[in-house]
C-alpha positions in Angstrom: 55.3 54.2 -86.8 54.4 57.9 -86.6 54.1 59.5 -83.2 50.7 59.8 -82.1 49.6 63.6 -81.4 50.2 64.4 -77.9 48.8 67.7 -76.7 45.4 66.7 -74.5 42.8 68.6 -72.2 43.6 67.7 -68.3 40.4 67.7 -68.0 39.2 64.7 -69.8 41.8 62.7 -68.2 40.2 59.8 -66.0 42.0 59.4 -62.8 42.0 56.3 -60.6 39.9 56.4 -57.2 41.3 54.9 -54.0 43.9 52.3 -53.0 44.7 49.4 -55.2 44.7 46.8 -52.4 44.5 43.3 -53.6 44.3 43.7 -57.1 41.5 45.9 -56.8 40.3 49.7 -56.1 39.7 49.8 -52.4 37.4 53.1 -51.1 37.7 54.7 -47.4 35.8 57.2 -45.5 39.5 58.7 -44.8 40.5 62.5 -45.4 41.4 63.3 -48.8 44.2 64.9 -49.8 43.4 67.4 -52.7 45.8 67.3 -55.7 46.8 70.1 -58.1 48.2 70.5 -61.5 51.4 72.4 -60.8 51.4 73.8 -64.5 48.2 76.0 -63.6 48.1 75.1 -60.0 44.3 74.1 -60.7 42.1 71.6 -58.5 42.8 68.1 -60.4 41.0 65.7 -57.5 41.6 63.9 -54.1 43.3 61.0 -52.9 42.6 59.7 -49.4 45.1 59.7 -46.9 45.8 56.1 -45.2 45.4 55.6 -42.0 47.3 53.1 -40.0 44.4 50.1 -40.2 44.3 50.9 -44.4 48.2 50.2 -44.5 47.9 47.1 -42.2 44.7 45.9 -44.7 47.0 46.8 -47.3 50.2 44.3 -45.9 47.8 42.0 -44.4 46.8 41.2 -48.1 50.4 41.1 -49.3 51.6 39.0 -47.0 48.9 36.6 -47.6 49.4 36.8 -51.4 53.3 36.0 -51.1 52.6 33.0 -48.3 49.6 31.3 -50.8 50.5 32.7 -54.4 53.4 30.9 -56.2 55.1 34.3 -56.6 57.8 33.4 -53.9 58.4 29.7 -54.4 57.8 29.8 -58.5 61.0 29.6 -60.6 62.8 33.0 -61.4 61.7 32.6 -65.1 58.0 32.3 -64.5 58.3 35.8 -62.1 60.4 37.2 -65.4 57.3 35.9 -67.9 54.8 38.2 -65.7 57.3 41.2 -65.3 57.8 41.3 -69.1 54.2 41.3 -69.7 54.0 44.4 -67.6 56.6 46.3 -69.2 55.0 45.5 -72.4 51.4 46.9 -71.2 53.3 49.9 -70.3 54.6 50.3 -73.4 51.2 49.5 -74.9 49.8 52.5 -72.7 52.0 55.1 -73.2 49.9 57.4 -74.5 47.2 57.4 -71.5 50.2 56.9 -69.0 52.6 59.8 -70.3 49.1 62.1 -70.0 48.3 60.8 -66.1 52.1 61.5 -65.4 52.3 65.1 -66.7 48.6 66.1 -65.2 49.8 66.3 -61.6 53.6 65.9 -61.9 56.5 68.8 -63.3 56.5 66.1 -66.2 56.0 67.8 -69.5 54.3 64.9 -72.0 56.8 64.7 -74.8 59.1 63.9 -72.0 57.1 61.6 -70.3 56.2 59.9 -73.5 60.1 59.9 -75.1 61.6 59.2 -72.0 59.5 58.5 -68.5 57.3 55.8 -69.5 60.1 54.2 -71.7 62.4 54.2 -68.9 60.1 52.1 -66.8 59.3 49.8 -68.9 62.8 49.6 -69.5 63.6 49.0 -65.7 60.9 46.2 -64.9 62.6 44.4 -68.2 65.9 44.8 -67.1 64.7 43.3 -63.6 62.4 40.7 -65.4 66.2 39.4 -67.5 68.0 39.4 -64.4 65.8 37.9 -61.8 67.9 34.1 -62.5 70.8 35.1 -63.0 71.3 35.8 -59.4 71.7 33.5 -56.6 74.0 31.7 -54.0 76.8 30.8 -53.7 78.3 27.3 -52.7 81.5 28.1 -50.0 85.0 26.5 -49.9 84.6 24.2 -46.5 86.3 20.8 -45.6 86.3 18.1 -47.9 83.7 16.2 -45.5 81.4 18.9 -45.5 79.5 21.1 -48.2 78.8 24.8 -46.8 76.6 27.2 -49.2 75.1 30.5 -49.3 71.1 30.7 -50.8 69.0 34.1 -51.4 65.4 34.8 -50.4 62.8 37.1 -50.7 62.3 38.8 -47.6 58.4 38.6 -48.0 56.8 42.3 -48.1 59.0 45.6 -48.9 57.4 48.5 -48.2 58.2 51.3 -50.8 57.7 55.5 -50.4 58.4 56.7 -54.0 58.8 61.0 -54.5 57.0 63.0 -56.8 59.6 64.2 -59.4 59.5 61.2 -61.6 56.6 59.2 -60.2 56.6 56.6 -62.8 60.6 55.7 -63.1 61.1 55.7 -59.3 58.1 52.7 -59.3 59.9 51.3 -61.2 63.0 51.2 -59.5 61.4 50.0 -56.1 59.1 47.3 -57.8 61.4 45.9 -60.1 64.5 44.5 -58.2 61.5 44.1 -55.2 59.2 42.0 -57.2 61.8 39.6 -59.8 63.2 38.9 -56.0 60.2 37.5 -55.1 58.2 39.8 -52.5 55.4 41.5 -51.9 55.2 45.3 -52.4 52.9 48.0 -50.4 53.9 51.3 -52.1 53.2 54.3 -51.1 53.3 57.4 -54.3 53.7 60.9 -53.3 50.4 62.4 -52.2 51.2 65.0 -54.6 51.4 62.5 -57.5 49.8 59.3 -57.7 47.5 58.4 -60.4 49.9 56.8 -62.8 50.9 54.9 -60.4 48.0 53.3 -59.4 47.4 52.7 -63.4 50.4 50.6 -63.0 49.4 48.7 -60.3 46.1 47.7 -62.9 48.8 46.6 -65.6 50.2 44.6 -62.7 47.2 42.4 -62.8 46.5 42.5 -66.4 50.1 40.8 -66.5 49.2 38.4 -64.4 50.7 39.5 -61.1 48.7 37.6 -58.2 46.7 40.1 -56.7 48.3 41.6 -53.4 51.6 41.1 -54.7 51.9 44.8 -55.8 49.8 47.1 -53.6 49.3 50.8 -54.0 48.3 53.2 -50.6 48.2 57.0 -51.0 48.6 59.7 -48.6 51.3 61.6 -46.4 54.6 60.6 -45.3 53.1 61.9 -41.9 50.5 59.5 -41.9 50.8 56.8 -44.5 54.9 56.3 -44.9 55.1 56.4 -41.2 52.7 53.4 -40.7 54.6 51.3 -43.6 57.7 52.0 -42.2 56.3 50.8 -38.3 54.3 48.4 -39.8 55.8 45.0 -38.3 54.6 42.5 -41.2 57.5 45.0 -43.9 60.3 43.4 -43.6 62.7 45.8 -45.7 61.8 49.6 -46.7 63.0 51.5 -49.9 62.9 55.6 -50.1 63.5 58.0 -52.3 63.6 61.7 -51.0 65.1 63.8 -49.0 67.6 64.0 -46.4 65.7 64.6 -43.2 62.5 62.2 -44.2 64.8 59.2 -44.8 66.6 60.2 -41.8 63.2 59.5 -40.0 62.5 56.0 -42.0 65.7 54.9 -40.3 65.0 55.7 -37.1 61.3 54.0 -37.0 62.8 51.2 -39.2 65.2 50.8 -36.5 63.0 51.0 -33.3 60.0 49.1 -34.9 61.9 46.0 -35.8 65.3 46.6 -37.0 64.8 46.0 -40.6 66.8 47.0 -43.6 66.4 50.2 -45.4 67.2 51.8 -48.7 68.2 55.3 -48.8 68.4 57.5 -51.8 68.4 60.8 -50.5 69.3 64.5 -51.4 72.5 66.0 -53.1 74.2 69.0 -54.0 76.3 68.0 -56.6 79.2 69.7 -59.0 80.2 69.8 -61.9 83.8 70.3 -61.8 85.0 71.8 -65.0 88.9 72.0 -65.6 90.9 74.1 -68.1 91.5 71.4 -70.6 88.4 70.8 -73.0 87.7 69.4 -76.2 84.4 70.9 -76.8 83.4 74.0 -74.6 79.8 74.1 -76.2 79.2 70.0 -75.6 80.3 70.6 -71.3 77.8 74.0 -71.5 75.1 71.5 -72.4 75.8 69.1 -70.4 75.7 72.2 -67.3 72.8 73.7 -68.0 70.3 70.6 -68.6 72.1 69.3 -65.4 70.2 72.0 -63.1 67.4 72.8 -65.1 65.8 69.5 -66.3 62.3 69.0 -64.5 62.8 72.4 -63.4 65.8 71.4 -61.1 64.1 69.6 -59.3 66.1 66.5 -59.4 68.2 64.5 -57.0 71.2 64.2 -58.8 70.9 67.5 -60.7 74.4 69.5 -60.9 73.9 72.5 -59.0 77.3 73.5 -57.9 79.5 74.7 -61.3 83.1 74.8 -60.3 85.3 76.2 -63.0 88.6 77.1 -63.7 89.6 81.1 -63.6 90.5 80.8 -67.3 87.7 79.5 -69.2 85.1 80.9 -66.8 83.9 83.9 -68.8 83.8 82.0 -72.0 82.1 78.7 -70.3 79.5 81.2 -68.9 78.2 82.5 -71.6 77.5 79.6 -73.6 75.9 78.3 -70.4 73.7 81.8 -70.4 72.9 81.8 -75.1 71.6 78.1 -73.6 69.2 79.3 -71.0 67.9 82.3 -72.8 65.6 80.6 -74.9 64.1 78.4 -71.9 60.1 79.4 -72.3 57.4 77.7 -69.9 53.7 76.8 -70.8 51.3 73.8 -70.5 53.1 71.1 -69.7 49.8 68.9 -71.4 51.3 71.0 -74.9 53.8 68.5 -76.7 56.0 71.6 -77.5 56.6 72.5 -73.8 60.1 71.5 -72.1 60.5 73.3 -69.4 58.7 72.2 -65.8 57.1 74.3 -63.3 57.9 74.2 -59.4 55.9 71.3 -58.2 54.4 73.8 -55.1 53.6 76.9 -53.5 55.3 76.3 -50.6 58.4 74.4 -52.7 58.5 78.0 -54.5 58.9 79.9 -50.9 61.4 77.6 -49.7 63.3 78.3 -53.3 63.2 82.1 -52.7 64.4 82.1 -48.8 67.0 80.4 -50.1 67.9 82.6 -53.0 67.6 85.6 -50.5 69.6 84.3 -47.7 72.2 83.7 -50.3 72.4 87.2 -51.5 72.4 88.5 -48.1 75.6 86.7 -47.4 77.0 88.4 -50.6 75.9 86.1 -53.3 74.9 88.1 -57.0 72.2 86.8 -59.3 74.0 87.1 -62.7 71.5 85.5 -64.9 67.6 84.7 -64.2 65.9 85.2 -61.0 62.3 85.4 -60.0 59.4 83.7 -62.3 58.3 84.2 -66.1 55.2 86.0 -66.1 52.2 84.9 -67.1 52.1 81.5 -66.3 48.7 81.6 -64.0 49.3 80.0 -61.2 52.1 77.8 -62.3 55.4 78.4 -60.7 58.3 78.9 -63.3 60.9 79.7 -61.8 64.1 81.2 -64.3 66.9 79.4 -64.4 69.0 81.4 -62.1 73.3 81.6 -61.9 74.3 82.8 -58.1 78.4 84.4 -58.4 80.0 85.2 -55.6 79.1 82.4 -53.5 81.7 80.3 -50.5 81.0 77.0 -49.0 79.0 78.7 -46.3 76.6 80.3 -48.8 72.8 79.0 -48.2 72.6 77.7 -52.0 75.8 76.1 -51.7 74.7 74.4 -48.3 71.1 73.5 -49.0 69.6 71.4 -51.4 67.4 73.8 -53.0 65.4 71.6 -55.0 65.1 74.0 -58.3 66.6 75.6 -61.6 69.2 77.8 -59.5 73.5 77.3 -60.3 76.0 78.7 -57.8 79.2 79.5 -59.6 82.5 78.9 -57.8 86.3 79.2 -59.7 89.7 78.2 -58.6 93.1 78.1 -60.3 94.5 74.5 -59.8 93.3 71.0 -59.6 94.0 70.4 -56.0 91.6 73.8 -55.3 88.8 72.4 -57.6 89.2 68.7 -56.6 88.3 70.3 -52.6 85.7 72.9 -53.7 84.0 69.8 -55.3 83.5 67.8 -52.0 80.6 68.8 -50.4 80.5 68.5 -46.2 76.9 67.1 -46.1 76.2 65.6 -49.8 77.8 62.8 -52.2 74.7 61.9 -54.4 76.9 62.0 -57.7 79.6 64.6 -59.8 80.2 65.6 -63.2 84.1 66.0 -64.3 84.6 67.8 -67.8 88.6 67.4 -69.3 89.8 66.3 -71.9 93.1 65.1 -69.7 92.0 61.3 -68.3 94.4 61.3 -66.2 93.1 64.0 -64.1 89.5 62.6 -64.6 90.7 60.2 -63.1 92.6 61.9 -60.0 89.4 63.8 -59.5 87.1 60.6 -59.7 89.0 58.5 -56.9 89.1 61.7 -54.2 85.4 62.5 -54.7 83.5 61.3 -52.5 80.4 60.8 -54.5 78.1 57.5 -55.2 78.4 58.1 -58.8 80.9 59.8 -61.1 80.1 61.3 -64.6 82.7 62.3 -67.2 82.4 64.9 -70.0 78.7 64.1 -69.6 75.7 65.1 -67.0 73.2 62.7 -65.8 71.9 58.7 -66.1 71.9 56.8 -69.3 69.5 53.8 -70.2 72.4 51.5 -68.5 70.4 50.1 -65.9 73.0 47.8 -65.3 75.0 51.5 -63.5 73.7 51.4 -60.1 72.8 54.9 -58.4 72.8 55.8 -54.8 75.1 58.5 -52.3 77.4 58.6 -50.2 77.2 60.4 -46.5 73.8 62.0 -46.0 72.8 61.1 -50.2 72.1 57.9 -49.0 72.4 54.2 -48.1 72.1 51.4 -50.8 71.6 51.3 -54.7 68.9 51.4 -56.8 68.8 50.0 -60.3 71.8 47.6 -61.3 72.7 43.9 -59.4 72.9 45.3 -56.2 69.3 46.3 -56.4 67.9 43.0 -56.6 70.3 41.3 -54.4 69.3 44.2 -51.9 65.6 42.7 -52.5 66.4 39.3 -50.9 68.0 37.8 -47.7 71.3 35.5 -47.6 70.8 32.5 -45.5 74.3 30.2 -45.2 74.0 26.4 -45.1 76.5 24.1 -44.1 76.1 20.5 -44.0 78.3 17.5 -42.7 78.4 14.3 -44.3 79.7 12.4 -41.7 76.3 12.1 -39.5 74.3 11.5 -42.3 
């Protein structure tokens, strides 16, 4: 099947209006939130910004859909008949979906098409396949006795998804969520969220009950804040950064004590040693791991640590790879490279970049912004030398295209310079010695490990979530969807029977 033409005119693309509350498009008088394309930085429309009563209309209808619906008490299989239908819609719509991903998101649309919308589809399959293959367990008890272990659906998650990959990270929180058994209330990023409420209509095309998957939209002021209080959600899942999910545990913990999911920020290496196989293959693998999406990615690999002696050589391939980087319309199928999703994301970039370099850091490659972008921010890949662990790049999560450079001599130096004081989101290790992958895998202290490669596959049996301040929990894999339910133990005697 030939691949349909992709290039398209923001402008004709229809956006959705409101919440989806109920299986339907539900309009407020509330503020609205004005949303821009961050390839032109152009007026695209509003959203309205939920207030407290629209989030508790919102769970009020998904707790009543899970209590009267069959979705909690129907067999795993018949939830995993509706989920599959979904992910085949999706697959159905990519072409519309890939296009309301990349008008307000860094998402150019041959990626979103190739890869975004394909992943999710991907992910509510995966769930869909695994939803009965998961249960209890029945415990080892005295011969007069029979003691077990069953799972439950907790009733309503609430989810707060980012805005660097609106469409996968749905997927992530619905999927294990939903083939569990619950309820969803989701919140998109205000900065994001018409393709996600376009999935919320597949939903119910499927034939997901209505008020089983809810969409609200505003800020995590606002909107997050009142799912995460809200005392009807009886588990929450984030993805963002470090201080907001710092917050969600907080109210989750003084406004009920309920369960949270945490994937949060990172600063993560890439830990290059002397010994390599293929010094072009590891540059590669370095520079798409800080500048896909523009950088902005959790698990991107903004810390290269490399040994003295390949440094110069490893360098330069890194640099032949980022020459060629070019921005432009990210609705053009022939653009790769994403803008910076803000104004005020860009500012935060640059403090960063100048606090470093008055510490002592040197921009060796990149800096600054291409030119003539209009109001898009493209901000150059940029390599910082002459950084320490006390250099504001190295510290911070920066959140764009930007690579500090670090070398040491030995592999007890670059296994140390590796660990990160706040971060452990994820690592790359390039060698071609397993043994000292190996070493360097078990004393990182990082939620996932990559070797001679950078970044996810289509796996989603490979959970993903941090360690320290990355995070708490996994997303994608089992442990997702036995996160989504509630383990109640049973133990019976015979005797009084």
């Amino acid at each position: 099947m030939s691949t349909p033409s992709l290039d398209f005119d923001p402008s004709t693309v229809p956006l959705p209006q409101g919440h989806f509350i109920g299986g339907a498009y539900h309009s407020t008088n509330e503020p609205q939130i004005a949303v821009y394309r961050p390839s032109d930085g152009q007026l695209l429309g509003y959203v309205p910004d939920a207030s407290a009563s629209t989030v508790d209309y919102a769970v009020s209808n998904a707790l009543h859909a899970w209590k009267t619906s069959s979705w909690a008490t129907q067999s795993p299989r018949e939830r995993a008949r509706v989920l599959t239908r979904w992910a085949e819609l999706i697959e159905r719509n990519k072409v519309s979906l890939a296009q309301l991903e990349t008008v307000s998101s860094t998402r150019p649309v041959a990626e979103a098409y190739s890869f975004d919308v394909p992943f999710t589809a991907d992910a509510i399959r995966f769930f869909a396949e695994l939803a009965d293959k998961l249960g209890g367990d029945v415990a080892a008890t005295r011969r007069d006795s029979l003691g077990f272990v069953t799972a439950e659906p907790y009733g309503v998650i609430g989810a707060i998804a980012p805005w660097n990959f609106p469409l996968s990270t749905c997927s992530w929180k619905c999927g294990p969520a939903l083939a569990a058994g619950n309820a969803v209330v989701l919140k998109p990023s205000e900065m994001t969220p018409f393709s996600t409420l376009r999935l919320a209509e597949l939903a119910i095309e499927a034939g997901m009950p209505p008020g089983i998957f809810n969409v609200v939209n505003g800020h995590g002021a606002t909107t997050g804040a009142a799912i995460t209080r809200h005392p009807d959600v009886s588990k929450v899942s984030f993805t963002g950064s470090t201080r907001t999910g710092a917050a969600i545990m907080s109210d989750a913990a003084l406004h009920g004590t309920k369960p949270v999911t945490l994937e949060l920020g990172g600063k993560s290496p890439q830990l290059v040693f002397e010994r390599l196989t293929n010094l072009e293959h590891t540059a590669r693998c370095i520079a798409r791991g800080f500048t896909t999406n523009g950088g902005q990615v959790c698990v991107a690999g903004t810390r290269l640590i490399v040994h003295k002696r390949i440094a110069e050589p490893l360098l330069d391939a890194v640099q032949r790879l980022l020459t060629p980087i070019a921005p432009g319309p990210l609705w053009h199928s022939t653009t790769r490279y994403s803008p910076l999703i803000s104004r005020g994301q860009a500012k935060r970039i640059d403090s960063l970049i100048e606090e470093s370099r008055a510490s002592g850091a040197e921009v060796i490659f990149g800096g600054g912004y291409f030119e003539d972008t209009g109001d898009g921010c493209f901000h150059r890949p940029t390599l910082l030398a002459n950084v320490t662990e006390a250099t504001p790049a190295v510290r911070e999560e920066l959140f764009g295209p930007v690579l500090t450079v670090q070398t040491f001599e030995d592999e007890e130096e670059g296994i140390a310079l590796a660990g990160h004081p706040t971060y452990g989101l994820c690592a790359g290790v390039h060698t071609s010695d397993i043994g000292q992958a190996l070493r360097a895998m078990r004393r990182i202290a990082a939620g996932t490990i990559w070797i001679n490669r950078y970044g996810r596959s289509g796996d989603m049996i490979i959970p993903t979530g941090g360690f320290k301040q990355s995070g708490i929990g996994k997303d994608l894999g089992r442990q997702a969807l036995e996160a989504s339910m509630r383990h109640k133990s049973v133990l019976i005697d015979f005797d009084a029977m």
